[in-house]
C-alpha positions in Angstrom: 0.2 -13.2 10.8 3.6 -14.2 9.6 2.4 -16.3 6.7 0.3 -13.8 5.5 3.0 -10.4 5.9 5.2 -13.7 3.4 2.6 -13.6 1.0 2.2 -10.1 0.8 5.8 -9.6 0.4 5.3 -12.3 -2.3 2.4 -10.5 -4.4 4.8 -7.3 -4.2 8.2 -8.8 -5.2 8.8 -8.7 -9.0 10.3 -12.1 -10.5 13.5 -11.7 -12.3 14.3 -12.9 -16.0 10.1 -13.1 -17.3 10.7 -12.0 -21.0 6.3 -12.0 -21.3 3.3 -11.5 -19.3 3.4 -10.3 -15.9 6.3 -10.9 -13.4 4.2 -10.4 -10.4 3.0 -13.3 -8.5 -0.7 -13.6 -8.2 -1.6 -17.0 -7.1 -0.3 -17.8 -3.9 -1.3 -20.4 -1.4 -0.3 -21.4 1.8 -0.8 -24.9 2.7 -1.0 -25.2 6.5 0.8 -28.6 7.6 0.9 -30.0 11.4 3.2 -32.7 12.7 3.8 -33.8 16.3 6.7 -30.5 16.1 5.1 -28.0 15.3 3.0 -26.5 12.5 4.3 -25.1 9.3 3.2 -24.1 6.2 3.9 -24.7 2.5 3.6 -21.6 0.1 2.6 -21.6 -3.2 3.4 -19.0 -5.7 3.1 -18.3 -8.9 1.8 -15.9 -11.6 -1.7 -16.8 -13.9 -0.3 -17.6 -17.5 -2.7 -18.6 -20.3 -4.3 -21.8 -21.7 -6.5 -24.7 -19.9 -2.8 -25.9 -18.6 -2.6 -23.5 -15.8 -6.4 -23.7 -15.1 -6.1 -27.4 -14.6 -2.7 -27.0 -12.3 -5.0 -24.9 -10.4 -7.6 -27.1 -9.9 -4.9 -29.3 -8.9 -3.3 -27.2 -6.5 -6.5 -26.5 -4.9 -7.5 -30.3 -4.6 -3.6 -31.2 -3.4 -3.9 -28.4 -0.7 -7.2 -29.7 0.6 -6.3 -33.0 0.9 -2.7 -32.2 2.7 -4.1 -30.1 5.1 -7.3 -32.9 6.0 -4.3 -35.6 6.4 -2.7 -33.1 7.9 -5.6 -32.9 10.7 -6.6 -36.5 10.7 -3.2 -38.2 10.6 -0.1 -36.7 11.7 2.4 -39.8 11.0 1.6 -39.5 7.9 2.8 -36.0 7.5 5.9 -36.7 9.6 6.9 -39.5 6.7 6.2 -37.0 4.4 8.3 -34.3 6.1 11.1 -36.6 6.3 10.8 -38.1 9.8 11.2 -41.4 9.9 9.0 -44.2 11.0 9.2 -48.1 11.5 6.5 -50.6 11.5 7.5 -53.9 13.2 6.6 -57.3 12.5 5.4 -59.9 14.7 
């Protein structure tokens, strides 16, 4: 519920200092993430500019997203390295 009353709030707040286009947000995407803590969530945002750039930093958004959020289900120490928590591996 929180997460999506963010992105709403997102969509609605105009961005300051965009001298073309549109200063509204329109792509936004929240990337669910779960550690052994607790589970969070990454937001994306940003507006939809023009060219083949932004559709391929889309597609690349989308495909990052997916494969966060499986890791994120399958294997949580990876996420807490990725978070910043650390982790050891010992010898023997």
């Amino acid at each position: 519920m929180y997460v999506n009353k963010f992105c709403e709030l997102l969509r609605k707040t105009r961005m300051q200092g965009i001298i073309s286009g549109s200063p509204i947000r329109d792509v936004i995407k929240p990337i669910r993430l779960s550690t052994g803590r607790g589970h969070y969530h990454l937001v994306v945002a940003t507006r939809t500019t023009g060219g083949k750039e932004f559709e391929a930093w889309q597609k690349w958004l989308n495909e990052f997203a997916e494969e966060v959020e499986k890791l994120s289900d399958l294997d949580r120490l990876v996420i807490d390295i990725l978070s910043g928590k650390q982790a050891m591996l010992n010898s023997m």
